[in-house]
C-alpha positions in Angstrom: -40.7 24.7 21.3 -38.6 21.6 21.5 -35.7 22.0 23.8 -33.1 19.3 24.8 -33.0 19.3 28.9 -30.7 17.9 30.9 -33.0 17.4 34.0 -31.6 15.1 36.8 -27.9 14.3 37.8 -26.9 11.3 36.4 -29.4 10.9 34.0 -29.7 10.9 30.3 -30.7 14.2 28.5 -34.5 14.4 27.3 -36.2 15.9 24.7 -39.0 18.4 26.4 -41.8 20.7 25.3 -41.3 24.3 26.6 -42.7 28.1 25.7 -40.2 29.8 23.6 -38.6 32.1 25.4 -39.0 36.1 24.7 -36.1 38.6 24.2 -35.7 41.2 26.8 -34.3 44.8 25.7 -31.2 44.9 24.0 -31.5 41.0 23.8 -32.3 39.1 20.6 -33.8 36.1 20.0 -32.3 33.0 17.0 -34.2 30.4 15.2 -31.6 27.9 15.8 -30.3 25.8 12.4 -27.5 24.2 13.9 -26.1 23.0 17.2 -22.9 21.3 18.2 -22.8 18.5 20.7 -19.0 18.2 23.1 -17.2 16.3 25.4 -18.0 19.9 27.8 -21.2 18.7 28.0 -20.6 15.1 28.4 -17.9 16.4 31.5 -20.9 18.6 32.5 -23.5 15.4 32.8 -20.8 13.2 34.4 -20.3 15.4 37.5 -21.7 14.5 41.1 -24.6 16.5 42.7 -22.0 18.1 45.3 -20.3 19.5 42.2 -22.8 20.5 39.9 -23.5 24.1 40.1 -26.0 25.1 38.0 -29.7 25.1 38.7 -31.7 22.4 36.8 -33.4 21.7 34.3 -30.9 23.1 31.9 -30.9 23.2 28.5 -27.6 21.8 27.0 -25.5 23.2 24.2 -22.5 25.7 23.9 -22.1 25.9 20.4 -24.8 27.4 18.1 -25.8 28.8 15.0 -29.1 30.3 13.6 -31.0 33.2 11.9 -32.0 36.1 14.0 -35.5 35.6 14.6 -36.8 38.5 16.9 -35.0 41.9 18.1 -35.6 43.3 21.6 -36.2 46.8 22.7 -33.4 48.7 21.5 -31.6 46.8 19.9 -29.8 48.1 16.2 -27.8 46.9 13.2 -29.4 43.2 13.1 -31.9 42.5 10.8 -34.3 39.1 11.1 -33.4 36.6 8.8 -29.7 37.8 9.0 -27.4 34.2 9.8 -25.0 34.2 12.7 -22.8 32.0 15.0 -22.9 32.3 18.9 -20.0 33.5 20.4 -20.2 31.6 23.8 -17.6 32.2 26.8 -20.0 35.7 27.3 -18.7 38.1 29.7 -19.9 41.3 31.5 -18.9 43.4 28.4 -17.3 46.1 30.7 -14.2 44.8 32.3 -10.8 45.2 30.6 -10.6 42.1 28.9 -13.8 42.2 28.1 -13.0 46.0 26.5 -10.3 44.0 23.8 -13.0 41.1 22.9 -11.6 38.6 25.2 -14.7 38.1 27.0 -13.3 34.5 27.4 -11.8 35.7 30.6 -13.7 38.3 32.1 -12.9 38.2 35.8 -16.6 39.5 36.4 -18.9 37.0 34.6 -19.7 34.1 37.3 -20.1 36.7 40.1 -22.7 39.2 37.7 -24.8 35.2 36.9 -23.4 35.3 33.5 -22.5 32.1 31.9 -22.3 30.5 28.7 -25.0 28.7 27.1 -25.6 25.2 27.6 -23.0 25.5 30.7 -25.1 27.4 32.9 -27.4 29.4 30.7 -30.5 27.8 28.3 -28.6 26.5 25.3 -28.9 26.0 21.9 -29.6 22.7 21.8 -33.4 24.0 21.2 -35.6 25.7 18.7 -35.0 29.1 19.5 -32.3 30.7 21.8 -32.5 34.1 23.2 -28.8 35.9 23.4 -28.6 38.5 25.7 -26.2 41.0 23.8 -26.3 41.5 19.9 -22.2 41.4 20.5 -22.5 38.2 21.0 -23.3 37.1 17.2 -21.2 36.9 14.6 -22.2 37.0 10.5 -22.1 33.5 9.0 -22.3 34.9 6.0 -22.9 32.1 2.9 -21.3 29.7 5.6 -23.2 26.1 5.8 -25.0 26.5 9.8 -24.7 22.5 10.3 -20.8 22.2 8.6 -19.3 25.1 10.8 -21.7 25.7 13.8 -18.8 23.7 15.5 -16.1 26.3 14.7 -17.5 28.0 17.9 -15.9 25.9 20.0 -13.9 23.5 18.4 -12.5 25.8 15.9 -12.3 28.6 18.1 -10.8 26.6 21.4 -7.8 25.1 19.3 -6.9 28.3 17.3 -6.8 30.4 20.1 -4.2 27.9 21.9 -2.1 27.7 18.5 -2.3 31.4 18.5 -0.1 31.3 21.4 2.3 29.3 20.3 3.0 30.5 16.6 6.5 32.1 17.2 8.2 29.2 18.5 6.6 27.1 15.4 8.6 28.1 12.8 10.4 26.2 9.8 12.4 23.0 11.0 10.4 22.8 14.3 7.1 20.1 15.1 3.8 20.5 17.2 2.4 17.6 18.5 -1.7 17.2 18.6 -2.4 14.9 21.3 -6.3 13.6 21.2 -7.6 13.9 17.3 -11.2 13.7 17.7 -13.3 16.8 17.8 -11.0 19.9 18.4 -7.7 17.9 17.8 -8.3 17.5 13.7 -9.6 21.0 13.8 -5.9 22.0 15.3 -3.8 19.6 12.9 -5.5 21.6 10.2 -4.7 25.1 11.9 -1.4 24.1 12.3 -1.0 23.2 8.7 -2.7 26.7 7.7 -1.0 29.1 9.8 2.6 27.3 10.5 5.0 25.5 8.7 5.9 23.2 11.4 5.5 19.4 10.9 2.7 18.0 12.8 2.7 15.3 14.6 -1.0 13.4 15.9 -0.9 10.8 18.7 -3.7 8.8 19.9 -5.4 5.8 21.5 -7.4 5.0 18.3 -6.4 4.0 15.2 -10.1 5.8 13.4 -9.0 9.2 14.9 -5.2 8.6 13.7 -6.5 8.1 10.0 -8.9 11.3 10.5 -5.6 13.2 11.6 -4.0 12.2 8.5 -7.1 12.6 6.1 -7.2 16.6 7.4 -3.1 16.8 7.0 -0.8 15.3 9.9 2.7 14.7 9.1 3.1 11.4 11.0 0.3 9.9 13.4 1.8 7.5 16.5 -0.2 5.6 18.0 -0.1 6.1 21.8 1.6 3.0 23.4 4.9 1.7 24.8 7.8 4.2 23.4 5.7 6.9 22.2 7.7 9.4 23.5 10.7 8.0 21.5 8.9 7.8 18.7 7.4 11.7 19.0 11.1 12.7 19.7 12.9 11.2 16.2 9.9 12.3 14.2 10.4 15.6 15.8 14.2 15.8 14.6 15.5 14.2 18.3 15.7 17.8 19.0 11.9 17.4 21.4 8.6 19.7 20.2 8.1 22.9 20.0 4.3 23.0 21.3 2.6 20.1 22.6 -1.5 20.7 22.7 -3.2 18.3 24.6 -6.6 18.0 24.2 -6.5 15.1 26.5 -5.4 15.9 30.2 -5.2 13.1 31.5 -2.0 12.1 33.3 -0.4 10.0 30.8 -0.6 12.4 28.2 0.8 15.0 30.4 3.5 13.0 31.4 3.9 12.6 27.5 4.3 16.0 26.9 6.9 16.6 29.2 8.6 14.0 27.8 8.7 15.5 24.5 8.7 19.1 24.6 12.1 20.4 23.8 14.0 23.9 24.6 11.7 27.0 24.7 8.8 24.9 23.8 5.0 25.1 25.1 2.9 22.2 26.6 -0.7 24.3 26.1 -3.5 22.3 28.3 -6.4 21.8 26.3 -8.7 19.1 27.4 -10.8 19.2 30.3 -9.1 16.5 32.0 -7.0 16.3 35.2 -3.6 15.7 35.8 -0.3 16.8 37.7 2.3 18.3 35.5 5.9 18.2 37.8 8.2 20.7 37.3 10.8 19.8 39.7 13.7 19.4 39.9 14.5 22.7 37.7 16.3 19.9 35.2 12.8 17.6 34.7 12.0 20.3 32.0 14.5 22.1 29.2 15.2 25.3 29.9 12.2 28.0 29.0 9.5 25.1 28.4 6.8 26.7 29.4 3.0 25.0 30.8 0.1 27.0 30.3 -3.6 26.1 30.0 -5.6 28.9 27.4 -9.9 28.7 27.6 -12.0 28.9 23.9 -11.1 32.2 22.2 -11.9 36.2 22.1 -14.4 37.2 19.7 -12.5 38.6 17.4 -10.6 35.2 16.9 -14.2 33.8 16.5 -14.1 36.0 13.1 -10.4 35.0 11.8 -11.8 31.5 12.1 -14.9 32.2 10.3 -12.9 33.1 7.9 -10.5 30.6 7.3 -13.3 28.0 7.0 -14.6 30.6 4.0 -10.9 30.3 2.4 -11.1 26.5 2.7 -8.2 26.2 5.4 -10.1 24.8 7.8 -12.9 22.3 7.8 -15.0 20.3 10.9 -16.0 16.4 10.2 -19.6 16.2 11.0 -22.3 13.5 12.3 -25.4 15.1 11.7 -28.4 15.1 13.5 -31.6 15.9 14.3 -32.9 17.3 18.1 -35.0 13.6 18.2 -31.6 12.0 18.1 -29.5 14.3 20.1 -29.4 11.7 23.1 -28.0 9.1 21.2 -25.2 12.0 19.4 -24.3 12.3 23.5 -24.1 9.0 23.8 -21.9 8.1 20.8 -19.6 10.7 21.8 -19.3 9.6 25.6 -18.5 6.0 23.9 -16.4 7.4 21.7 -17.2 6.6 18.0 -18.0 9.3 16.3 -16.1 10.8 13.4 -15.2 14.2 14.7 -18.3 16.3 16.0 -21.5 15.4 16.2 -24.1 18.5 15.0 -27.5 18.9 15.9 -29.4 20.4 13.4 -33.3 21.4 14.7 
């Protein structure tokens, strides 16, 4: 099968010829339709050798869709042909978060060698892609592979950070999306679905600030001298009641905490890095709180399946195929795609 590797630090994925691989018991293997390209991996290829963890080659990929292909020994309820999403932060399946579907933080994952794919583990960004638990798929239903393959990740990730924030984001109060490329217009349209809050998108680009306000922003600033100001009258003067940053870098952290008011949440989204002070007691309002959530349960996986079935939630997609997956990464390390680039193979 075709497989897209990511074989030496510092260099550019290639496209490689490898056996497909075989389900074990109680594993099961996908034809893969559709596979979603993120800045994750892009963080992944940029690291040095000292901090690169995982064994190479690897297989890149985290998000996934597909048609169940084979079943391993002993494995029941899953039929081939059936169409299902990955559900990708996989943990031990034991543990207590694991217990309530929250495998995203299973205390017992990296130490048992389990990781998710494409960020650690073969990923989907191939023909076929062997899951090691049925749990781990979810039906897609009559749902289009390629148009919501990236809710896995980019759907999942923001609506499990909205999630929670929704009891401070009632009527009269504002969220602020920081970042609106691929999770952050997935998360203005959240917001729109599940609160009543005005939203409020701010970012370097002017192309991401119109595809804010194409999927439902309020107001869109563009990210300059006196932002905060700005983001602080549009928010009533009275400061936000979430800030989600799917930047992290230290001006939009400083940003935050410039306009978060009273009880209000600055969630860490993006996999950037960045102090956030806290002192003295008075830099913040009273009960703002910092906290920094990672993608979603599997259950939330589901609720956002179906919200893209009820129409409430859409991902703007570059397709392509797995011959021009390097040049999808590359677009999206330069930054010029239109929300999330999908591999389809």
């Amino acid at each position: 099968m075709r497989a897209l590797h990511y074989r030496r630090i510092g260099a550019e994925p290639e496209l490689v010829d490898v056996p497909a691989p075989e389900p074990g018991p109680g594993q099961v293997r996908i034809r893969v339709t559709a596979a979603g390209a993120c800045h994750s991996d892009t963080f992944l290829m940029s690291l040095p050798e000292e901090a690169f963890g995982y064994p190479l080659p690897l297989a890149l990929g985290h998000e996934g869709a597909g048609v169940v292909d084979t079943l391993g020994a002993g494995v029941t309820g899953l039929e081939p042909g059936t169409p299902v999403a990955v559900y990708g932060p996989q943990g031990c399946g034991r543990c207590y978060p694991c217990s309530h579907g929250k495998e995203n933080y299973c205390p017992d994952a990296a130490g048992l060698g389990i990781f998710p794919p494409g960020l650690g583990a073969p990923g989907t960004m191939a023909e076929y892609l062997v899951v090691p638990d049925a749990r781990h798929l979810v039906p897609l239903g009559d749902l289009d592979p390629a148009a919501n393959v990236a809710l896995t990740d980019a759907g999942l990730t923001p609506y499990h950070a909205i999630k929670g924030s929704l009891g401070k984001l009632g009527p009269g109060t504002a969220a602020v999306v920081i970042g609106t490329g691929g999770l952050g217009h997935v998360a203005v349209q959240l917001l729109k679905a599940l609160t009543p809050a005005r939203v409020i998108a701010v970012d370097v680009s002017e192309a991401k600030l119109r595809l804010a306000r194409d999927v439902g922003a309020d107001a869109a600033v563009l990210s300059g001298a006196g932002t905060a100001a700005d983001v602080r009258e549009l928010a009533g003067g009275r400061g936000a009641a979430a800030v989600f940053d799917f930047v992290v870098n230290q001006a939009t952290v400083d940003l935050g905490t410039e306009v978060i008011g009273t009880e209000g949440d600055i969630v860490l989204v993006g996999l950037g890095s960045a102090t956030a002070s806290v002192g003295p007691v008075s830099a913040l309002p009273r009960d703002a709180t910092i906290r920094a959530p990672y993608w979603g349960s599997r259950d939330e996986l589901i609720e956002v399946l179906d919200l893209a079935r009820s129409g409430l939630v859409r991902v703007e997609t570059e397709r392509f195929t797995l011959q021009e997956a390097p040049e999808a990464y590359r677009r999206l390390r330069d930054g010029t795609l239109r929300g999330r680039a999908v591999i389809t193979p």
